[in-house]
C-alpha positions in Angstrom: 69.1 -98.7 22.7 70.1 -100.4 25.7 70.3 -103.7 27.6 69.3 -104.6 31.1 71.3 -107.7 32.6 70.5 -108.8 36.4 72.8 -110.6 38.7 72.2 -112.1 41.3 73.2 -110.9 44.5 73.5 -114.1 47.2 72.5 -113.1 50.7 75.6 -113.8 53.0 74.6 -116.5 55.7 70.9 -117.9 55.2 70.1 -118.5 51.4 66.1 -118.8 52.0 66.6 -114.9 52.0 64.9 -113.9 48.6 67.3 -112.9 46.4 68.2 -109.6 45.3 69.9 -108.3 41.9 72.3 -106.0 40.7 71.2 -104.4 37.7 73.9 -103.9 35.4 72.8 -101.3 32.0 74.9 -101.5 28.9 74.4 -98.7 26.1 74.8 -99.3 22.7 76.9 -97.8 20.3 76.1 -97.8 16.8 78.9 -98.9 14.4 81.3 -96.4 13.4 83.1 -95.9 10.0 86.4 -93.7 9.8 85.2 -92.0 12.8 87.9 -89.7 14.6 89.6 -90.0 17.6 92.5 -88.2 19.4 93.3 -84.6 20.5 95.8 -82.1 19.1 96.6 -81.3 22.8 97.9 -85.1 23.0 101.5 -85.7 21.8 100.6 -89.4 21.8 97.1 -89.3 20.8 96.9 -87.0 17.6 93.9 -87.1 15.5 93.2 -90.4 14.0 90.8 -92.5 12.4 89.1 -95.6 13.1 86.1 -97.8 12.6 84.4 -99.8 15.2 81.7 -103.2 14.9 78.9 -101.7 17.1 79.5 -103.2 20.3 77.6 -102.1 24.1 79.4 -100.2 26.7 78.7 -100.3 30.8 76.5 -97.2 31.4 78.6 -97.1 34.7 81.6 -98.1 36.1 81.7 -101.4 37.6 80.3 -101.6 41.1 81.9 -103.0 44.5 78.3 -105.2 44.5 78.9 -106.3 41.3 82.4 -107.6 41.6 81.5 -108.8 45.0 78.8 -110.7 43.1 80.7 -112.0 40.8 84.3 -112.6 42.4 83.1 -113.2 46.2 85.3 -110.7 47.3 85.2 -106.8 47.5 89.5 -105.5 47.1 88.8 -101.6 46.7 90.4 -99.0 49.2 87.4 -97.2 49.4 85.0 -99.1 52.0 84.5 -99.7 55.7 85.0 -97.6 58.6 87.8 -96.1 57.6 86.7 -94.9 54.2 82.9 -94.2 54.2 80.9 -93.3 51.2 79.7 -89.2 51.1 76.4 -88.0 52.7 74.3 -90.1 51.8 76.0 -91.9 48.9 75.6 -95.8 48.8 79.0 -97.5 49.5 78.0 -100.7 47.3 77.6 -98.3 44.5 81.2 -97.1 44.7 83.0 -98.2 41.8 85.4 -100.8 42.2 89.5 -100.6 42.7 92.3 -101.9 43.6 91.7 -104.2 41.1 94.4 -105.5 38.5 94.5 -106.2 34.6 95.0 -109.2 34.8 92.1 -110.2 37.4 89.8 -107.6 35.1 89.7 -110.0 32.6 89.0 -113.2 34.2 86.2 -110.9 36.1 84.8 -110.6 32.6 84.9 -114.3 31.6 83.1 -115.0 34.9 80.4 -112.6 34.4 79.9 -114.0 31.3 79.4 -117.2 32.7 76.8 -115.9 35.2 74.6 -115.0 32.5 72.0 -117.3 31.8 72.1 -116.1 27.4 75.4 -116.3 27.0 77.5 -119.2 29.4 80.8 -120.6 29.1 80.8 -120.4 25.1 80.8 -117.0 24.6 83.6 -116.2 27.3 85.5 -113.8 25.5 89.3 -114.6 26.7 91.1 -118.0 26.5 94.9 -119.1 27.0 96.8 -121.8 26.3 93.1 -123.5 25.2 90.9 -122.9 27.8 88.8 -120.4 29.5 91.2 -117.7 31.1 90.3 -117.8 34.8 91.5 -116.2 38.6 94.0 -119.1 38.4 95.4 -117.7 35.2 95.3 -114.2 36.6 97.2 -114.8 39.8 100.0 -116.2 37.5 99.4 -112.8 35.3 99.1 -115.0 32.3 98.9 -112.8 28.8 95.2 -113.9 27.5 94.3 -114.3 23.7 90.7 -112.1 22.5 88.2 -113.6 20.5 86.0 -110.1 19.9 83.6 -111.9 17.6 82.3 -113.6 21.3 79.2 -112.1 22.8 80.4 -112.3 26.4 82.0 -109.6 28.4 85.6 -107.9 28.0 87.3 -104.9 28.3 87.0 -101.8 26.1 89.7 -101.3 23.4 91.2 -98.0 23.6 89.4 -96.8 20.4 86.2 -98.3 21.7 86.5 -96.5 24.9 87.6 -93.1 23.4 84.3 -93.3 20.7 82.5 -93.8 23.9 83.6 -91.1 25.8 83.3 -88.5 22.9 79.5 -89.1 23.2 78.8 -87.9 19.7 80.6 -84.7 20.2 84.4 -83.0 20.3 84.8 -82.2 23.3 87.9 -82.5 25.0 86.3 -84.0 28.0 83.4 -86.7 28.6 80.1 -84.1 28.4 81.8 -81.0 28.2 84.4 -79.0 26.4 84.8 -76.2 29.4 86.7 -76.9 32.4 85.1 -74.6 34.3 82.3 -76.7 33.9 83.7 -80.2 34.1 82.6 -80.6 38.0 79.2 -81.1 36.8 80.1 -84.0 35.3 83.4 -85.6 37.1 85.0 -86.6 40.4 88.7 -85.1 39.9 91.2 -83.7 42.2 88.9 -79.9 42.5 85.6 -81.8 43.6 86.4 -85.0 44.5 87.5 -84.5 48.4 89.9 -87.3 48.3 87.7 -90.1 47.1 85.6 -92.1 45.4 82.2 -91.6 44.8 79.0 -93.9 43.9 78.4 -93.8 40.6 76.1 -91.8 38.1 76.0 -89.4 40.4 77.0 -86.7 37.6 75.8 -85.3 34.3 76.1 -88.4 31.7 77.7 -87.8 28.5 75.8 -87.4 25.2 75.2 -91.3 24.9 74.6 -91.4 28.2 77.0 -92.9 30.2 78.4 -91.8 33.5 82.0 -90.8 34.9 83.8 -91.7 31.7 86.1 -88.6 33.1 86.9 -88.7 36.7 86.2 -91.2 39.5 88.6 -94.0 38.5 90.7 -94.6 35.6 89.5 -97.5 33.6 91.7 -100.4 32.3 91.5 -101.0 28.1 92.7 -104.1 26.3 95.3 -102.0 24.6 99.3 -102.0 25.2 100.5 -98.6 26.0 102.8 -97.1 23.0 104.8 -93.7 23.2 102.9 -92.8 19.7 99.3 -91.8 18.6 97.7 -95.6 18.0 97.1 -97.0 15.1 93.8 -96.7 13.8 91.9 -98.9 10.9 89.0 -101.3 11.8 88.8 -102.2 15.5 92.2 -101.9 16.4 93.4 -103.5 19.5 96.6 -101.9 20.0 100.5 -103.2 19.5 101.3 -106.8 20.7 103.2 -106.5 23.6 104.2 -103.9 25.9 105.4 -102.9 29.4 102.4 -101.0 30.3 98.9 -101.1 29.7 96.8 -98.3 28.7 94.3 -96.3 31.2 91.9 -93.8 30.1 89.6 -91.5 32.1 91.7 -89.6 34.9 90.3 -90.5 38.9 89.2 -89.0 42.0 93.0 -87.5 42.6 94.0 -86.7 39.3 93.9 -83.3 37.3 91.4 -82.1 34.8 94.2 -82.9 31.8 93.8 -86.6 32.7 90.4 -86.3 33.2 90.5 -85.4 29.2 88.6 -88.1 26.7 92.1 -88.2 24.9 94.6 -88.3 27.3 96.7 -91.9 27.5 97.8 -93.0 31.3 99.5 -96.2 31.3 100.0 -98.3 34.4 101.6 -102.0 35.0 98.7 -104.2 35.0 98.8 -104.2 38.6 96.4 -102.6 41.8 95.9 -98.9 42.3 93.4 -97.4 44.5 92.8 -95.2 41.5 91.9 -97.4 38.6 88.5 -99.6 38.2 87.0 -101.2 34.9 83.7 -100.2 32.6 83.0 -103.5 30.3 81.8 -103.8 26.9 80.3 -106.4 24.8 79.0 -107.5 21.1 74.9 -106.8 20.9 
């Protein structure tokens, strides 16, 4: 199954302009018991078990349009003169970048808000007793989770790796050949130097787009040097220096690009890293 949201897009300048809407697909994933995740190529992501609530995932990376929609502002490298969109790719459609952990999740907890069936109540991240917000993300405060909240988040690092399996093994999102991988993500052999609007590939076996290549993706999860801990919807160690990225980008390598491979970055901006959300049916 899958779910539908629209948001609505405000017209800059004269508001009588009818309204248009971003239409933002999430895919649901059925729940999973001692399923496996991990990769023997992956000294810190062996083969491990884990079992996930069914949750939804973003078909897509999030948009430029939809952050714009949301935030008001548009911080990704790739737009204007200076970086056009391919051909006849739509620059809105680009995902977003440039955009840190930090802002991620208060972009989630305003989303949430924006949508009319779930509101303020079922913003997923708090701290220090109220709704985590851009305030509390220009100070990089550390947020608390409540997962059993229907709103928005990021994925967990399990949650995002089940995803990217797409009911299969293969060592990539799609496809198990590299020599094939170009048919289904923007990496450093295809990517000329850039992003790309999304779904513009082959989806993976649930269906979802660029899960390898285009940008990285943030997860909840604080990077560790070992293979994660599995059990019932882990969430990863409780602190950290780094947290963890998964999905390789437009400049990396096919190995990065793998559905097992861990990056970890800061929790600040890169012109390589974007978000794909997830949510409680």
């Amino acid at each position: 199954g899958e779910k539908v949201t629209e948001i609505r897009k405000e017209s800059s300048g004269n508001k009588e302009l009818y309204a248009k809407f971003i239409e933002m697909k999430m895919i649901d994933i059925a729940a999973v018991t001692n399923g496996t995740v991990g990769h023997s190529d992956e000294s810190d992501n062996k083969v491990h078990t884990v079992s996930l609530t069914a949750y939804r995932i973003g078909e897509t990376e999030v948009t430029q349009e939809l952050w714009q929609a949301v935030m008001g502002n548009n911080p990704s490298e790739f737009k204007g003169a200076g970086n056009p969109p391919d051909g006849s790719e739509v620059q809105e459609k680009r995902p977003v970048e440039r955009v840190n952990w930090y802002e991620c999740i208060a972009f989630c907890n305003e989303l949430t808000k924006k949508v009319a069936e779930l509101g303020e109540s079922q913003c997923v991240y708090s701290v220090e007793g109220h709704i985590y917000g851009t305030t509390d993300a220009a100070a990089k405060k550390e947020p608390e989770m409540d997962m059993s909240k229907k709103g928005f988040r990021l994925p967990t690092e399990a949650e995002w790796e089940w995803a990217a399996k797409g009911g299969t093994e293969y060592k990539w999102s799609g496809i198990n050949v590299e020599s094939e991988l170009e048919n289904y993500a923007w990496y450093s052999a295809d990517s000329s130097g850039k992003t790309h609007e999304v779904k513009q590939k082959q989806p993976n076996g649930y269906g979802l787009y660029d899960m390898s290549g285009n940008v990285y993706e943030w997860c909840w999860d604080w990077y560790t040097y070992t293979t994660p801990t599995g059990g019932q919807d882990p969430t990863g160690a409780a602190s950290g220096d780094y947290r963890v990225i998964r999905g390789g980008s437009w400049r990396n390598n096919a190995g990065n690009a793998a559905r097992a491979y861990r990056g970890s970055y800061r929790g600040n901006r890169s012109l390589l890293l974007g978000l794909r959300l997830v949510s409680r049916p």
